[in-house]
N, C-alpha and C positions, 0 to 999 in steps of 0.2 A: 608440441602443440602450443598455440600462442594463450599463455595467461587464463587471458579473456575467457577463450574460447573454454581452457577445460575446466573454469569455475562454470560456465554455461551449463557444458557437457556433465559436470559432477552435481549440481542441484537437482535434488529431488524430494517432491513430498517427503517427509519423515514423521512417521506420528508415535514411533515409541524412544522416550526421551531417558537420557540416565536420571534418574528422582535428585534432588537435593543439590544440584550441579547449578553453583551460580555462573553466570557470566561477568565476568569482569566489569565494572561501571565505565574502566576507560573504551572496553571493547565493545559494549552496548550502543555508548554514546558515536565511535566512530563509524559505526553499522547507520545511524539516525544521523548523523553528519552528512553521510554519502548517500542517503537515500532524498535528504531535500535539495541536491544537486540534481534530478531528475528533471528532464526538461518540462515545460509546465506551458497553456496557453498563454501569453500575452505576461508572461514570467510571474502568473498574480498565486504562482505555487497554492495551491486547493488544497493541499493534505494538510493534516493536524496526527498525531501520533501518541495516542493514549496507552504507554506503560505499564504495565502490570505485572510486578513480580513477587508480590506477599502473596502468600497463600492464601489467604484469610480471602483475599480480592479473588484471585483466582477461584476461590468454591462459590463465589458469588456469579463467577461468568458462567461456570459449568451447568448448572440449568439453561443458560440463558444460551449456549451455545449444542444444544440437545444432547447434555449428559456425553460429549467424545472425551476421553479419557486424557488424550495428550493434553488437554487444555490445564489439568490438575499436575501433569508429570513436568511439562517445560519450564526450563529456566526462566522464562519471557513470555507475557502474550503482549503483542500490539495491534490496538483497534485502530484501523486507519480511518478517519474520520474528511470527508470532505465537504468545501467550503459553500454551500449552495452562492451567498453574496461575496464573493470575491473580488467583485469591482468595489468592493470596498477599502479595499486595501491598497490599491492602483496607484492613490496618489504619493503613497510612501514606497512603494518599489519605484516609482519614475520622477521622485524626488531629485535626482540629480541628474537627471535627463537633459537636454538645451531645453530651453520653454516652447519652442514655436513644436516640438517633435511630442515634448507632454503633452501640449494641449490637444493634438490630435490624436495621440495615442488615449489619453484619458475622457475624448466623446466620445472616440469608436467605441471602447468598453463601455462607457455608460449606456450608449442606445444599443448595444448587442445586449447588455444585461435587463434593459428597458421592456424588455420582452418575457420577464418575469419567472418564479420559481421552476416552471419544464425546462428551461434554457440552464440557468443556474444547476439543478438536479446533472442534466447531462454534463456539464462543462465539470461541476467536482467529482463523478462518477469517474470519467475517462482518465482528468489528472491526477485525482488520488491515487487511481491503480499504477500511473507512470513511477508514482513515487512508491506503491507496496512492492511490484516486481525489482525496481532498484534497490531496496531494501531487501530483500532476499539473494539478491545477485552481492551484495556487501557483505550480507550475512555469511554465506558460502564462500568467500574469497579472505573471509580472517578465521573459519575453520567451524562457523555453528551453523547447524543445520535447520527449517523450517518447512513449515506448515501452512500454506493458504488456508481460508478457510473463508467461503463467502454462506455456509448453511448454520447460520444462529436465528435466534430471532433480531431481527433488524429494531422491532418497537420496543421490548421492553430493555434492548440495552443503553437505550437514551437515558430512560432517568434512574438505570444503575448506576450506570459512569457519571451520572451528572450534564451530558450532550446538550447543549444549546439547543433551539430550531435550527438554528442557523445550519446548524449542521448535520448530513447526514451518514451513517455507518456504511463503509463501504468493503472493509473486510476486517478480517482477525486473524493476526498470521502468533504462528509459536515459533520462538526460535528455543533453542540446547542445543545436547549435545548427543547425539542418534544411539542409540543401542542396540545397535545394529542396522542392517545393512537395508535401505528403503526398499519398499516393494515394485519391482520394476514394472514398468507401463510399455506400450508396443505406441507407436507414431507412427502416422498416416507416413507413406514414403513420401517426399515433399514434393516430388512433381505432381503429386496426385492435387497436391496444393496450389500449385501455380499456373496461372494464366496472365496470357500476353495480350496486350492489348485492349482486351474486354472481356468480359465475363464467359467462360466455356463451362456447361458442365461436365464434370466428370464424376463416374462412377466407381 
């Protein structure tokens, strides 16, 4: 099987973690390397990636992520945090851009973002998550296993972590090291998935 495919095929939710099992720093950071590679709108990369692996921080999320156990047991939790104003950042990603391609690249952003905080909301929802699933596809491809997690409280984990406005909480994923073998899920069979053309329903 190619690679890719049986790092795809091998990820799975995992929620009981070996206790006291660090992850390596260089392997952490190459996991967060490969996750801000994730394709992004208009490349203004929306994720931010808040860390957590003292303990002490972790009994802090554990309320805030409704008392689930793995959150205390994993090596890692990261809050993926996305950018509501990300046309802010525009003119330093197209910083090196020719000028005549910046400047229209940097209206169009500014009058799509023009349209204010539901636009922004949506645009760092979609791309944050491009960057948490790349980040668990990374994670599982150097040998640690995770956790999605979108059921916390979204409000009070702003001013635990410290959270700007700017920004909104978009998931909390655990990465370690499994102890054991995930609890397997059933999938729709995928043609039940797929449609041509236009919208069919199936049952």
């Amino acid at each position: 099987m190619n690679e890719t495919f049986k790092v795809m095929e091998e990820r799975a939710s995992v929620r009981l973690y070996q206790k006291d099992k660090e992850i390596p720093n260089e392997t952490l950071h190459k996991i967060l390397e490969m996750a801000g590679k994730a394709p992004s709108a208009w490349n203004l990369q929306h994720w931010r990636f808040i860390v957590v692996t003292s303990q002490e921080q972790k009994e802090k999320l554990f309320p805030i992520a409704y008392n689930q156990k793995h959150v205390l047991d994993a090596s890692a939790v990261v809050i993926v945090v996305g950018d509501t104003e990300a046309d802010k950042v525009a003119a330093e990603v197209f910083e090196k851009a020719p000028e005549e391609a910046r400047n229209i690249l940097l209206k169009n952003i500014k009058s799509a973002y023009s349209q204010g905080r539901p636009l922004g909301e949506r645009e760092a929802l979609k791309n944050a998550s491009l960057g948490a699933m790349q980040l668990m596809l990374a994670a599982k491809a150097l040998g640690i296993d995770s956790c999605p997690m979108t059921g916390f409280d979204h409000e009070a984990i702003l001013p635990a972590l410290g959270i700007p406005e700017r920004f909104i909480p978009v998931m909390m994923i655990t990465l370690g090291y499994a102890d054991g073998p995930a609890k397997p899920t059933e999938r729709f069979d995928i043609n039940r998935l797929i449609m041509h053309e236009k919208y069919e329903e199936k049952l």
